[in-house]
mmCIF file of the protein (N, C-alpha, C, O) and its ligand, coordinates in Angstrom:
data_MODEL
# 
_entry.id   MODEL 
# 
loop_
_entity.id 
_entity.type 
_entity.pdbx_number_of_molecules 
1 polymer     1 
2 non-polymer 1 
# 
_entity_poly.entity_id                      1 
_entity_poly.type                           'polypeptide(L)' 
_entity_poly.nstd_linkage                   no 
_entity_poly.nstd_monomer                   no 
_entity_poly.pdbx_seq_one_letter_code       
;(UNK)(UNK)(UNK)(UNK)(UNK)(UNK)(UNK)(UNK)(UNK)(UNK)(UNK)(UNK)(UNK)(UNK)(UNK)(UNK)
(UNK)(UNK)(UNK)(UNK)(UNK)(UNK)(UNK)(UNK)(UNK)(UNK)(UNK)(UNK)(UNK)(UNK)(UNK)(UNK)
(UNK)(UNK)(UNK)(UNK)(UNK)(UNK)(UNK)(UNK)(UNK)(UNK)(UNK)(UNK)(UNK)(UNK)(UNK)(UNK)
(UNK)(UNK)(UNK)(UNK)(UNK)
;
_entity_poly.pdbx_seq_one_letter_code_can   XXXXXXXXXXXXXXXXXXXXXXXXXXXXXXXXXXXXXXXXXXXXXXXXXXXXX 
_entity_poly.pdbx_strand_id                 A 
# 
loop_
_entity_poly_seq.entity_id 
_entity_poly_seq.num 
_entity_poly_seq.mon_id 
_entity_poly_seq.hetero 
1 1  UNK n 
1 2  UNK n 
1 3  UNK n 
1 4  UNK n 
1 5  UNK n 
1 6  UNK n 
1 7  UNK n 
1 8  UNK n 
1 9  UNK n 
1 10 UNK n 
1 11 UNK n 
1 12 UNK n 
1 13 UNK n 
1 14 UNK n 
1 15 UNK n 
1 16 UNK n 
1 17 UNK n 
1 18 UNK n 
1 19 UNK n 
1 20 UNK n 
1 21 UNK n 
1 22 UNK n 
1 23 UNK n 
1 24 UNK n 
1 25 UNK n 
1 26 UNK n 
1 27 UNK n 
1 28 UNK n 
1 29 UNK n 
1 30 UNK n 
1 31 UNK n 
1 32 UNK n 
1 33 UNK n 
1 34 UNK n 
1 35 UNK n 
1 36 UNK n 
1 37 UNK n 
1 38 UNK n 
1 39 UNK n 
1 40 UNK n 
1 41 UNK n 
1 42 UNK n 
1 43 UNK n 
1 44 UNK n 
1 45 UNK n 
1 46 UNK n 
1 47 UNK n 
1 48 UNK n 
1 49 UNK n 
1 50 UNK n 
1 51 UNK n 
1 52 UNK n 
1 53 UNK n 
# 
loop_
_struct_asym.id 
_struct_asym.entity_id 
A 1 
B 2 
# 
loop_
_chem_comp.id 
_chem_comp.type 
_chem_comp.mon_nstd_flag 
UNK 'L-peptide linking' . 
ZN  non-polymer         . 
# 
_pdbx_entity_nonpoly.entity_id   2 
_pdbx_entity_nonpoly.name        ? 
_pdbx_entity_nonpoly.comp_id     ZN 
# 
_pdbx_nonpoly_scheme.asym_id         B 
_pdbx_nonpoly_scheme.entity_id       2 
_pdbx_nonpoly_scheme.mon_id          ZN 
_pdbx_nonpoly_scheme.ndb_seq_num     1 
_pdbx_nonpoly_scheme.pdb_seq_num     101 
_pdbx_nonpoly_scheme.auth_seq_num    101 
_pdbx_nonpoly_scheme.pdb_mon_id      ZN 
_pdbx_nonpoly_scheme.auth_mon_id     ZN 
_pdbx_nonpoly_scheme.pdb_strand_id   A 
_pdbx_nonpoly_scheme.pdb_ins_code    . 
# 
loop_
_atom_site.group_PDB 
_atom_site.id 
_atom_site.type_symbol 
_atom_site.label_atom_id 
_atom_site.label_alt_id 
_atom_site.label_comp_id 
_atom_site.label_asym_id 
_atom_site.label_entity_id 
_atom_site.label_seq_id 
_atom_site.pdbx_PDB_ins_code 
_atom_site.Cartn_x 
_atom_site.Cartn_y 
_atom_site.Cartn_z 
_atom_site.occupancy 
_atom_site.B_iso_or_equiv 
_atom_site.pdbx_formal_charge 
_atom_site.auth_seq_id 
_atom_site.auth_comp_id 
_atom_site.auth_asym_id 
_atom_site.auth_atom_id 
_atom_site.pdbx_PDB_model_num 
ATOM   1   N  N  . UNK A 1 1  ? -16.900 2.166   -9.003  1.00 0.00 ? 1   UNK A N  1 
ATOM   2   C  CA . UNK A 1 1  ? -16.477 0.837   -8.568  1.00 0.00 ? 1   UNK A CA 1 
ATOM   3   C  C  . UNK A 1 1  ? -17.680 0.038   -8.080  1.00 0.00 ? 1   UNK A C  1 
ATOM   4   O  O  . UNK A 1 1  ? -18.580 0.513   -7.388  1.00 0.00 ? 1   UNK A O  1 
ATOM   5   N  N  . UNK A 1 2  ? -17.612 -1.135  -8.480  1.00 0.00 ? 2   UNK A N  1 
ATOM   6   C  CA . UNK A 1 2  ? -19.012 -2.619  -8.150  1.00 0.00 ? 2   UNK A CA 1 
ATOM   7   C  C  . UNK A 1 2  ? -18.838 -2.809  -6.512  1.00 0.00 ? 2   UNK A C  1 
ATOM   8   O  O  . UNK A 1 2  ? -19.777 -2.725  -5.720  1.00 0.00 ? 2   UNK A O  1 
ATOM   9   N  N  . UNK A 1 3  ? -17.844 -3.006  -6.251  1.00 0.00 ? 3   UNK A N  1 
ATOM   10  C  CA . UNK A 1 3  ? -17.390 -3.060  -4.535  1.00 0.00 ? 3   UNK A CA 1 
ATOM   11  C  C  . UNK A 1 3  ? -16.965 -4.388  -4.716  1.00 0.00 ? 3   UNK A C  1 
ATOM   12  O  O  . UNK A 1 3  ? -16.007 -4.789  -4.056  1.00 0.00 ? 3   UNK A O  1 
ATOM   13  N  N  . UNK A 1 4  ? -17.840 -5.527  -5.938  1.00 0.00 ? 4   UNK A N  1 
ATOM   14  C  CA . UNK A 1 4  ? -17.422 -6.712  -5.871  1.00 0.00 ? 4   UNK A CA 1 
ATOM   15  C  C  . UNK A 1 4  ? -15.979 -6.813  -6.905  1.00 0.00 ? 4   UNK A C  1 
ATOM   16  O  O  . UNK A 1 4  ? -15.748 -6.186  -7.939  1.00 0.00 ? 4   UNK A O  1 
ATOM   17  N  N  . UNK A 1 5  ? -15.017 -7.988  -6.096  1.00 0.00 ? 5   UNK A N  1 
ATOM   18  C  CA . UNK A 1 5  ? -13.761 -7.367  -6.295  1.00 0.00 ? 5   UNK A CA 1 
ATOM   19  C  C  . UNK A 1 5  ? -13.703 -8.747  -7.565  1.00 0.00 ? 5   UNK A C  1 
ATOM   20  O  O  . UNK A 1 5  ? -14.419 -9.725  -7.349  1.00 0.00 ? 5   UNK A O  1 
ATOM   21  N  N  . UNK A 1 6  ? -12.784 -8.720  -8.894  1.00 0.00 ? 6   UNK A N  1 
ATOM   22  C  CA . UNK A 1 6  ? -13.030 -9.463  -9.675  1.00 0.00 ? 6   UNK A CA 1 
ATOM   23  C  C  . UNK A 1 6  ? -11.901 -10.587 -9.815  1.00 0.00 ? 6   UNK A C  1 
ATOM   24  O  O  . UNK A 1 6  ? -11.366 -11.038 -10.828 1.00 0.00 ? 6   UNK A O  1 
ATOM   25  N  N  . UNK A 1 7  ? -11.701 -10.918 -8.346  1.00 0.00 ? 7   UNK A N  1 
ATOM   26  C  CA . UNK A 1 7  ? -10.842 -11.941 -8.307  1.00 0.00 ? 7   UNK A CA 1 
ATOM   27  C  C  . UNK A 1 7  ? -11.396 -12.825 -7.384  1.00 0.00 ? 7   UNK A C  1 
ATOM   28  O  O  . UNK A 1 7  ? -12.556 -12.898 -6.978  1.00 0.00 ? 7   UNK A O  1 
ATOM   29  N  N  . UNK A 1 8  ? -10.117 -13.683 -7.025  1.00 0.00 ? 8   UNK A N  1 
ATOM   30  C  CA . UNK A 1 8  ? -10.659 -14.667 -5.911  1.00 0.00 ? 8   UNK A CA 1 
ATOM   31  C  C  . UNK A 1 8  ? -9.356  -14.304 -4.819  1.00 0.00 ? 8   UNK A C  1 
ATOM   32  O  O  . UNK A 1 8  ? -8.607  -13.327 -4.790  1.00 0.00 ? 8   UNK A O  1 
ATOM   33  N  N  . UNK A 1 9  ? -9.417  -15.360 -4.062  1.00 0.00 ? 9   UNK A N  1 
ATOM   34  C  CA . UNK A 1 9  ? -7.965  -15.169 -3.012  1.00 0.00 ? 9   UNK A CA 1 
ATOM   35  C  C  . UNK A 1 9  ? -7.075  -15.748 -3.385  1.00 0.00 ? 9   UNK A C  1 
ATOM   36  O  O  . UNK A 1 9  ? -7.074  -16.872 -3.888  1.00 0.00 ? 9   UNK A O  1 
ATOM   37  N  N  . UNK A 1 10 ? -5.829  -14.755 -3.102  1.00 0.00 ? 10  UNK A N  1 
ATOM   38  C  CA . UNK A 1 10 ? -4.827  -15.347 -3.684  1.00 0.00 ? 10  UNK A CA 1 
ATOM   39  C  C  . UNK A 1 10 ? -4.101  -16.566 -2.368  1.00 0.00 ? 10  UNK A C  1 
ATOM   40  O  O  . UNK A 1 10 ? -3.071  -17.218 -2.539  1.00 0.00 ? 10  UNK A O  1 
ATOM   41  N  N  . UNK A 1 11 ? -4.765  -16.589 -1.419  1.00 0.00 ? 11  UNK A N  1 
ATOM   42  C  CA . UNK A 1 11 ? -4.018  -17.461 -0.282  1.00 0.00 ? 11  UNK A CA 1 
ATOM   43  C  C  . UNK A 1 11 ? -4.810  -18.826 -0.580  1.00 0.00 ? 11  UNK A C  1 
ATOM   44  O  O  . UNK A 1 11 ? -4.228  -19.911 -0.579  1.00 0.00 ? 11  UNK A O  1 
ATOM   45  N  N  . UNK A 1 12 ? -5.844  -18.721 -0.772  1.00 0.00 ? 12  UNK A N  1 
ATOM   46  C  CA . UNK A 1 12 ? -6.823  -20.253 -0.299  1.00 0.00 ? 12  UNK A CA 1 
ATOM   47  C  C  . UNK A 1 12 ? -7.459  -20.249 -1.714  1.00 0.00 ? 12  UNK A C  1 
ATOM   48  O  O  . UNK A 1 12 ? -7.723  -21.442 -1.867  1.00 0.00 ? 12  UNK A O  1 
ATOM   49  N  N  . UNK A 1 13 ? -7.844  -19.630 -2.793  1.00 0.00 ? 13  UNK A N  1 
ATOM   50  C  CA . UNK A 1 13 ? -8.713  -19.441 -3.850  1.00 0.00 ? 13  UNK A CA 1 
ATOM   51  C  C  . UNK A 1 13 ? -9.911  -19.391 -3.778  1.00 0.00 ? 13  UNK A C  1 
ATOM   52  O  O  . UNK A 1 13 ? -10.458 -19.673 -4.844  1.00 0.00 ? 13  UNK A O  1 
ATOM   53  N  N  . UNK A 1 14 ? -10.722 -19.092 -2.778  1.00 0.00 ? 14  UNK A N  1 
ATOM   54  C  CA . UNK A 1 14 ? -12.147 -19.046 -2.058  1.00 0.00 ? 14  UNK A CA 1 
ATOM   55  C  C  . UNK A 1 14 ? -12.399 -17.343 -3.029  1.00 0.00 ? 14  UNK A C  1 
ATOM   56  O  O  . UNK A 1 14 ? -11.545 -16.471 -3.189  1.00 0.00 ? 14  UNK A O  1 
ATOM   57  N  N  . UNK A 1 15 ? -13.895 -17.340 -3.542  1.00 0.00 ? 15  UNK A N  1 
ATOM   58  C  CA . UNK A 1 15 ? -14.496 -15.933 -4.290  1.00 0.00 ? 15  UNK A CA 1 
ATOM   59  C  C  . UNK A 1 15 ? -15.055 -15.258 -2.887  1.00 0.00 ? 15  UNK A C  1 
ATOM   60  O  O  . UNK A 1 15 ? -15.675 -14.196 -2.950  1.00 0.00 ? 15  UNK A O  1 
ATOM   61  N  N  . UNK A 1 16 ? -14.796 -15.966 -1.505  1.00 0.00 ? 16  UNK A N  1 
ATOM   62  C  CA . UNK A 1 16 ? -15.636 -14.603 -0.366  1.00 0.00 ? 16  UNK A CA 1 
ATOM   63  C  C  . UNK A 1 16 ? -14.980 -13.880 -0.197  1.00 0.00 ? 16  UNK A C  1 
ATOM   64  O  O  . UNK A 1 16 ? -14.197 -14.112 0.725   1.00 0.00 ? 16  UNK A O  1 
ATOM   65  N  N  . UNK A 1 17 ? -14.876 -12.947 -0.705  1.00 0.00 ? 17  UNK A N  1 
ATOM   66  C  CA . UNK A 1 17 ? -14.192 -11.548 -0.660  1.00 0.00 ? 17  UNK A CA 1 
ATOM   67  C  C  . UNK A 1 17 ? -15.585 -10.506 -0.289  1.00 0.00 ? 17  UNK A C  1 
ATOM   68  O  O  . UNK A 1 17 ? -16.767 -10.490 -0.631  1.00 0.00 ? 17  UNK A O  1 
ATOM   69  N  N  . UNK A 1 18 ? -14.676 -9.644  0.635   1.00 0.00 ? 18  UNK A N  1 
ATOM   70  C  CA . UNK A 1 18 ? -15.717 -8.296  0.574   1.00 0.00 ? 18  UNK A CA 1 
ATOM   71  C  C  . UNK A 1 18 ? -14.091 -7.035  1.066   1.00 0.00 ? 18  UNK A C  1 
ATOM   72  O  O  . UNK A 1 18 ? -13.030 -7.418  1.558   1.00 0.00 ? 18  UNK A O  1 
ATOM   73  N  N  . UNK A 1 19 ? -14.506 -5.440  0.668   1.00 0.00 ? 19  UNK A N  1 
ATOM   74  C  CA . UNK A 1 19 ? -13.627 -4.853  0.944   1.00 0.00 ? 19  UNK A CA 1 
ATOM   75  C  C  . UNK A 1 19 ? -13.555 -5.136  2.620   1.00 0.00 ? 19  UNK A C  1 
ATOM   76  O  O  . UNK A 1 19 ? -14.339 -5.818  3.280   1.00 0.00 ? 19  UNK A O  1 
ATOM   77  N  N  . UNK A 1 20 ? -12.077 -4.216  3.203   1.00 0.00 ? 20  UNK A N  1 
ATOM   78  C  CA . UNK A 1 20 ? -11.935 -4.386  3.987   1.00 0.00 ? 20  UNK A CA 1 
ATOM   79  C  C  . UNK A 1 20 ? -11.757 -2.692  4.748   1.00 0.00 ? 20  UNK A C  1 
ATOM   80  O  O  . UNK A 1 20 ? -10.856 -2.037  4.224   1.00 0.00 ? 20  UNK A O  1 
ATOM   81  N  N  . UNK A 1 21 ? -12.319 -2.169  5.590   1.00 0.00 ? 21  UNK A N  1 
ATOM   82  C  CA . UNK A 1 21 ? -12.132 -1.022  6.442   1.00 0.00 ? 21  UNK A CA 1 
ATOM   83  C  C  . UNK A 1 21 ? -12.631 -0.213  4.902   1.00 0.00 ? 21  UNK A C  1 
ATOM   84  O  O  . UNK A 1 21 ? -13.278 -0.543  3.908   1.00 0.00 ? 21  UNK A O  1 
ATOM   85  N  N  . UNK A 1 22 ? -11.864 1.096   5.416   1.00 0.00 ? 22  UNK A N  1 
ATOM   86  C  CA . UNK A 1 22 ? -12.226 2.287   3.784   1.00 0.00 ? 22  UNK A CA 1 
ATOM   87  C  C  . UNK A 1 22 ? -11.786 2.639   3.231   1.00 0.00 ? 22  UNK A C  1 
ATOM   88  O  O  . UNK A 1 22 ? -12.102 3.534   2.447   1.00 0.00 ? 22  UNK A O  1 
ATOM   89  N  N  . UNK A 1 23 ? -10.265 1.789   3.441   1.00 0.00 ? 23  UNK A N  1 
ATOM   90  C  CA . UNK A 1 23 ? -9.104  1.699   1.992   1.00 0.00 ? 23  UNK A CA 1 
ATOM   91  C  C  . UNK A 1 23 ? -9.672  1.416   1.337   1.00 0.00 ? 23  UNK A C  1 
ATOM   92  O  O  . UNK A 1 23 ? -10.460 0.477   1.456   1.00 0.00 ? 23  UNK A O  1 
ATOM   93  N  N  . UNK A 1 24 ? -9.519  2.111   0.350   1.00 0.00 ? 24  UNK A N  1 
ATOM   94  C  CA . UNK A 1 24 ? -9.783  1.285   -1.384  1.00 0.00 ? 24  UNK A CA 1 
ATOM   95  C  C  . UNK A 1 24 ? -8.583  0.552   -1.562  1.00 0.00 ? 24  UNK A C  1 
ATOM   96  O  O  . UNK A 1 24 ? -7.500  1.122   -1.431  1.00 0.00 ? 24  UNK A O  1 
ATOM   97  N  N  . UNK A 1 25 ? -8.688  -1.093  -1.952  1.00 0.00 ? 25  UNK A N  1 
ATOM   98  C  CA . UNK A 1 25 ? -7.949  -1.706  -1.989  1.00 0.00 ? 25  UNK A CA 1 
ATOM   99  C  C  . UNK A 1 25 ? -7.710  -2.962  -1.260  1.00 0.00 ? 25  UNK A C  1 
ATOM   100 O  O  . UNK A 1 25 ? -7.114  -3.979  -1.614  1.00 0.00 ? 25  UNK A O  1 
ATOM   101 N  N  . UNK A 1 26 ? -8.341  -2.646  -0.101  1.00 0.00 ? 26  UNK A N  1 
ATOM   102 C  CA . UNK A 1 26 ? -8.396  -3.746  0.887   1.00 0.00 ? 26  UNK A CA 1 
ATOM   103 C  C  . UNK A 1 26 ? -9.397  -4.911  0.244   1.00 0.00 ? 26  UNK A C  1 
ATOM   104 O  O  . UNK A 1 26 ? -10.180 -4.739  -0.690  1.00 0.00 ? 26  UNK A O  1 
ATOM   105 N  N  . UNK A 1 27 ? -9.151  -6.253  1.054   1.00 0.00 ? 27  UNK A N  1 
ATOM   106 C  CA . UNK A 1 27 ? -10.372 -7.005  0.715   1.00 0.00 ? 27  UNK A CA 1 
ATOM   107 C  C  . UNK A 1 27 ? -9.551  -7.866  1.842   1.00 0.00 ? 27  UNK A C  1 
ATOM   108 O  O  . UNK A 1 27 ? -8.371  -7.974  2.176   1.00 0.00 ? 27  UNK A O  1 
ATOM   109 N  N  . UNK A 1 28 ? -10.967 -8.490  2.298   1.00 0.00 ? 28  UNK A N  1 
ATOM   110 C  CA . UNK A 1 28 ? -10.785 -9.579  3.362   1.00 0.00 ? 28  UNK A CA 1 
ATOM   111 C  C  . UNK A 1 28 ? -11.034 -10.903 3.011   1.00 0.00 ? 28  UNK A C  1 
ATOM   112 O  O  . UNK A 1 28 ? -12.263 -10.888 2.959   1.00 0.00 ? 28  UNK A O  1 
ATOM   113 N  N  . UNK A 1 29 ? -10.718 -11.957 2.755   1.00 0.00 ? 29  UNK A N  1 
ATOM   114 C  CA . UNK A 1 29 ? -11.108 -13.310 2.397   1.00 0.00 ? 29  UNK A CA 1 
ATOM   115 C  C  . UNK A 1 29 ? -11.850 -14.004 3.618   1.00 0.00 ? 29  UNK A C  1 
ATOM   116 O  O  . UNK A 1 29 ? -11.101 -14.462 4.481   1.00 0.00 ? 29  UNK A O  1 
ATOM   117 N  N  . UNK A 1 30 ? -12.879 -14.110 3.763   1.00 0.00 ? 30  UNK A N  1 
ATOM   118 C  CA . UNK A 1 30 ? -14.081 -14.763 5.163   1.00 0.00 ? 30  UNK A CA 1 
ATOM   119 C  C  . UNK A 1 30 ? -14.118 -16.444 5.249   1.00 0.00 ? 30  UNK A C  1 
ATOM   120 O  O  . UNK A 1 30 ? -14.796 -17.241 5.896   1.00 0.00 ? 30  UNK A O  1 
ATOM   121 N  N  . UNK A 1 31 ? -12.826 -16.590 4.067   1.00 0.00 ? 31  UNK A N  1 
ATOM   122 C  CA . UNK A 1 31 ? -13.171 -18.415 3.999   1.00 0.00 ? 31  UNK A CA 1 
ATOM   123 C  C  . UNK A 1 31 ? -11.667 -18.539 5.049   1.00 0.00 ? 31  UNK A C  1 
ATOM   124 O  O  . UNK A 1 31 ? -11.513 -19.349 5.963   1.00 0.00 ? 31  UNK A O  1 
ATOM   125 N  N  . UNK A 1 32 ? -10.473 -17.266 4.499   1.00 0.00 ? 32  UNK A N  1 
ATOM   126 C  CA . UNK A 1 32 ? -8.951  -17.875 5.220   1.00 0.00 ? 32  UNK A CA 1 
ATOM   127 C  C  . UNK A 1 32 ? -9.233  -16.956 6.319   1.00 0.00 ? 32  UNK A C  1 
ATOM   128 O  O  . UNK A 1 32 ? -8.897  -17.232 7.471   1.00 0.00 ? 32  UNK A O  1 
ATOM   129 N  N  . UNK A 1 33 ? -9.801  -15.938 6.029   1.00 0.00 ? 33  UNK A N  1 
ATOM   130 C  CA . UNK A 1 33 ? -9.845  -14.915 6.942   1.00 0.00 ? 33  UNK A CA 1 
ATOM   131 C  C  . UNK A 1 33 ? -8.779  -14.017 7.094   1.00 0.00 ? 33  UNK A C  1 
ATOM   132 O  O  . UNK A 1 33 ? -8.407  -13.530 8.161   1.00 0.00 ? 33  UNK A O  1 
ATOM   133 N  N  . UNK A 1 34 ? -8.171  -13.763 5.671   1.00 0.00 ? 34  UNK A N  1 
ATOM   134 C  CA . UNK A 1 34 ? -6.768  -13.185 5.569   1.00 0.00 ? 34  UNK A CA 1 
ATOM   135 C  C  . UNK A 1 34 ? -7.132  -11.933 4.964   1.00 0.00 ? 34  UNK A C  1 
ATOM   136 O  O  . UNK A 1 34 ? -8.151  -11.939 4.273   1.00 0.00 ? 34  UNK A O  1 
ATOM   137 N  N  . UNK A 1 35 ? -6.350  -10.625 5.121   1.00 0.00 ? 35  UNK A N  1 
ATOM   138 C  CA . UNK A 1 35 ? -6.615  -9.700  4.759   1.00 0.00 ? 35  UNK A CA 1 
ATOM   139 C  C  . UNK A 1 35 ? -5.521  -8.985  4.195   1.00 0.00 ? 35  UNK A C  1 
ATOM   140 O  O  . UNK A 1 35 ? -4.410  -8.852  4.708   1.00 0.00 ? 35  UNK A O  1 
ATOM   141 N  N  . UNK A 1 36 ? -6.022  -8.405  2.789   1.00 0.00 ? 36  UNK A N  1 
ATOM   142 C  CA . UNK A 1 36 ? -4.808  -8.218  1.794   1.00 0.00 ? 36  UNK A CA 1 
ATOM   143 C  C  . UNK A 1 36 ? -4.845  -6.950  1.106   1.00 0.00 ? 36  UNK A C  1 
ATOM   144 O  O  . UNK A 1 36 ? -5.753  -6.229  1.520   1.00 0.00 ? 36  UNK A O  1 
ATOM   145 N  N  . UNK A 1 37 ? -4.163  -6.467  0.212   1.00 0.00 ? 37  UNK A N  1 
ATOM   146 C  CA . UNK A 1 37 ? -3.766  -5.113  -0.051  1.00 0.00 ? 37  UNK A CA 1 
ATOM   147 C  C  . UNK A 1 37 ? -3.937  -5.577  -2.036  1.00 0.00 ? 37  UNK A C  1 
ATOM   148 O  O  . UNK A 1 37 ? -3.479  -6.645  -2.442  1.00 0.00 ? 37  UNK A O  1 
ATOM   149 N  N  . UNK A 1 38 ? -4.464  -4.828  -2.754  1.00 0.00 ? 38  UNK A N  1 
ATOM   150 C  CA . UNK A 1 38 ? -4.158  -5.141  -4.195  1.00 0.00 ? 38  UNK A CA 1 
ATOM   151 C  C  . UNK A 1 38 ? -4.321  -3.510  -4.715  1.00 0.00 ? 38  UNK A C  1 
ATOM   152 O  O  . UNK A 1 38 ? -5.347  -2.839  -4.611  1.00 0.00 ? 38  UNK A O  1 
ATOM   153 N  N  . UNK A 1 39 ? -2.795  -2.994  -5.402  1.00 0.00 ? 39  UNK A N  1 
ATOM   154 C  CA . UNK A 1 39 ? -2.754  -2.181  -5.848  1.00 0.00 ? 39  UNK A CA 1 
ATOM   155 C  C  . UNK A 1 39 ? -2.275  -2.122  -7.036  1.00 0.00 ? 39  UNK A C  1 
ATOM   156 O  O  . UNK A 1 39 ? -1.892  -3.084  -7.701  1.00 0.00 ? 39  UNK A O  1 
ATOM   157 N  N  . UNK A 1 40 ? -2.278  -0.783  -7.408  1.00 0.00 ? 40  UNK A N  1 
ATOM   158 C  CA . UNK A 1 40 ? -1.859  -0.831  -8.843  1.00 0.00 ? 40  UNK A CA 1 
ATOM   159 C  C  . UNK A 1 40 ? -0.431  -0.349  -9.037  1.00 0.00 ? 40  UNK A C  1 
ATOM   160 O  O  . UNK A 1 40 ? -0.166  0.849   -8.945  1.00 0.00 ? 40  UNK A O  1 
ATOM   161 N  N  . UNK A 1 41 ? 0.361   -1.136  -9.267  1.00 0.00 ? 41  UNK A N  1 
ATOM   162 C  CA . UNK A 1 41 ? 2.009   -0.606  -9.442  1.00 0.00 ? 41  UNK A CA 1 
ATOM   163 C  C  . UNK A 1 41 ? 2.254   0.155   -10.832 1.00 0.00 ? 41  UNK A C  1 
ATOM   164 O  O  . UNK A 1 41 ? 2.520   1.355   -10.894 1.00 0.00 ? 41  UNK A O  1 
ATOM   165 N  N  . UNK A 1 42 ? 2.139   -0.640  -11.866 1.00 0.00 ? 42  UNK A N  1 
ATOM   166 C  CA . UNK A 1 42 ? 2.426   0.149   -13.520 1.00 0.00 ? 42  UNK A CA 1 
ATOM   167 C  C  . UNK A 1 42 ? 1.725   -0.456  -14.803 1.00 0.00 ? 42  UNK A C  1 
ATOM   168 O  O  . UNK A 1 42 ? 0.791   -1.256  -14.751 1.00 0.00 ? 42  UNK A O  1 
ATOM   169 N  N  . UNK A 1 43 ? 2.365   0.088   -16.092 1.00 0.00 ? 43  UNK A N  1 
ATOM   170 C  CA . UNK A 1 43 ? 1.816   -0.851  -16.717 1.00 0.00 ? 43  UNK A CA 1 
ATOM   171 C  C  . UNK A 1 43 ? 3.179   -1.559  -17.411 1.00 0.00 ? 43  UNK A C  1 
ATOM   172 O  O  . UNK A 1 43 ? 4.294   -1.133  -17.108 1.00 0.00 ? 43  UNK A O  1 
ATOM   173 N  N  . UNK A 1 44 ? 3.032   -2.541  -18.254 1.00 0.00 ? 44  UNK A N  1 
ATOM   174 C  CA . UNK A 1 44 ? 4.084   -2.630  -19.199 1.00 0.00 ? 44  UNK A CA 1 
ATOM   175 C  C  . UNK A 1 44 ? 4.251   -1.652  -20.184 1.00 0.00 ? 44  UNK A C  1 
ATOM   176 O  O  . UNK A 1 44 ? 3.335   -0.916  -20.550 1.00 0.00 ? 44  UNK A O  1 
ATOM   177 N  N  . UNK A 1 45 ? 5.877   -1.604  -20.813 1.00 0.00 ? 45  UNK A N  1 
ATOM   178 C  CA . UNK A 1 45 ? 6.199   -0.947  -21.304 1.00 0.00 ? 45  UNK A CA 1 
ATOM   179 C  C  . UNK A 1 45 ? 5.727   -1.302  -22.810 1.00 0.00 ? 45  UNK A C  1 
ATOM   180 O  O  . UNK A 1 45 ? 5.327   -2.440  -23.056 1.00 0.00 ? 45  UNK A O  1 
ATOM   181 N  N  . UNK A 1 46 ? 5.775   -0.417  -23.705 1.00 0.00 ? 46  UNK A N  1 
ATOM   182 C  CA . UNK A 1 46 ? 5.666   -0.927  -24.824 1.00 0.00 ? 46  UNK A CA 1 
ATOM   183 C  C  . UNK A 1 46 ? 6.035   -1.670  -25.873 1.00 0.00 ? 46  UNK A C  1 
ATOM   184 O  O  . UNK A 1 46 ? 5.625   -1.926  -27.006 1.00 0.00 ? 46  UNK A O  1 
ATOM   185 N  N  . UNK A 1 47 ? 7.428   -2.098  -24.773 1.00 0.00 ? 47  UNK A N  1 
ATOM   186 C  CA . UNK A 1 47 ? 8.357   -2.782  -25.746 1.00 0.00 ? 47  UNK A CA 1 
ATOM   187 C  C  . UNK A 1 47 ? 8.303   -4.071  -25.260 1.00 0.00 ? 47  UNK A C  1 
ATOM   188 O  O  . UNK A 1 47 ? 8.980   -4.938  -25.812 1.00 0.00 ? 47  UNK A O  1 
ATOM   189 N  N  . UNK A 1 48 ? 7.567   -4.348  -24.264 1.00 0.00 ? 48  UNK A N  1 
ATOM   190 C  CA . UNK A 1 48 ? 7.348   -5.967  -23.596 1.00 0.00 ? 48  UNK A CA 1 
ATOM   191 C  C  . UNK A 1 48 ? 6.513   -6.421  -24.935 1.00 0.00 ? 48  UNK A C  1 
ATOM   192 O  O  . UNK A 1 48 ? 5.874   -5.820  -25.799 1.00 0.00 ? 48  UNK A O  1 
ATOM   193 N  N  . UNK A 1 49 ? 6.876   -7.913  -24.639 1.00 0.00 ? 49  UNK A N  1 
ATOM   194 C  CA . UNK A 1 49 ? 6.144   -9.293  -25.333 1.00 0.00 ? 49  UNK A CA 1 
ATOM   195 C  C  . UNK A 1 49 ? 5.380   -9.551  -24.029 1.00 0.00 ? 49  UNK A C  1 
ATOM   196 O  O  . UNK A 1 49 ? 5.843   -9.998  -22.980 1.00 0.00 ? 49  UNK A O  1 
ATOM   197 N  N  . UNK A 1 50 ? 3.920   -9.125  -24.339 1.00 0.00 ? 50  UNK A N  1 
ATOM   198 C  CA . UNK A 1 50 ? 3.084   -10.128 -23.617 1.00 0.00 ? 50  UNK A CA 1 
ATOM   199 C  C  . UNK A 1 50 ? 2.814   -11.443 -24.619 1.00 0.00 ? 50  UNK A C  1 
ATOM   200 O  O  . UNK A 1 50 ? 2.666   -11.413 -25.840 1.00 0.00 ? 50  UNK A O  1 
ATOM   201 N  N  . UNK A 1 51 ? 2.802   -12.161 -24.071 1.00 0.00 ? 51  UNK A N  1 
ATOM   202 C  CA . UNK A 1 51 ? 2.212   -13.611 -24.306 1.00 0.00 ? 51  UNK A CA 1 
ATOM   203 C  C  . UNK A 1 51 ? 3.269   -14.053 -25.519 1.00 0.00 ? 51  UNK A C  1 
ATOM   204 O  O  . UNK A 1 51 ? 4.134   -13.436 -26.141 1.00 0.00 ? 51  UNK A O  1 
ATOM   205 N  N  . UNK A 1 52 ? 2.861   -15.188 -25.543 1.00 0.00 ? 52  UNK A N  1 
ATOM   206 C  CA . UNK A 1 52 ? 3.577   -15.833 -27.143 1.00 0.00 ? 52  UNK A CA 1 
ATOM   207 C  C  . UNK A 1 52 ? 3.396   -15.064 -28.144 1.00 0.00 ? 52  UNK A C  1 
ATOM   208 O  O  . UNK A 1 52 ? 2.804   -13.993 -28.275 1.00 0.00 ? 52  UNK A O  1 
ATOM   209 N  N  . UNK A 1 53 ? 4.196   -15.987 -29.114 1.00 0.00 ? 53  UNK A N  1 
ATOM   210 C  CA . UNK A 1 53 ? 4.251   -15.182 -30.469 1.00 0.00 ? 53  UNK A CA 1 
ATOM   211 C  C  . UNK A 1 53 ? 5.337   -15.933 -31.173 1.00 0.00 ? 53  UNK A C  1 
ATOM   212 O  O  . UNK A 1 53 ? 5.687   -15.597 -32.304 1.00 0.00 ? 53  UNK A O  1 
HETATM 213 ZN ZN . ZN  B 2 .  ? -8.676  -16.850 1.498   1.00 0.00 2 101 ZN  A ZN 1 
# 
């Protein structure tokens, strides 16, 4: 893992992110100062329609 996380915030849209404590997963936003959780739930199934078509 980069440590740099490849999003932005989902509260304010600010890129200052850094992790947060030594969860993997954490990240703190330093612009809202909000601190958030991003995990991995599943994937789609194979029978989903992503996107158009
Ligand atoms: Zn933020």
């Amino acid at each position: 893992m980069s440590g740099n996380p490849p999003f932005y915030c989902p509260f304010c849209g600010d890129e200052n992110l850094f992790p947060h404590g030594e969860k993997h997963g954490q990240w703190e936003c330093r612009a809202c100062r909000r601190v958030f959780e991003v995990r991995f739930i599943g994937l789609l199934g194979s029978g989903e329609h992503v996107g158009g078509n």
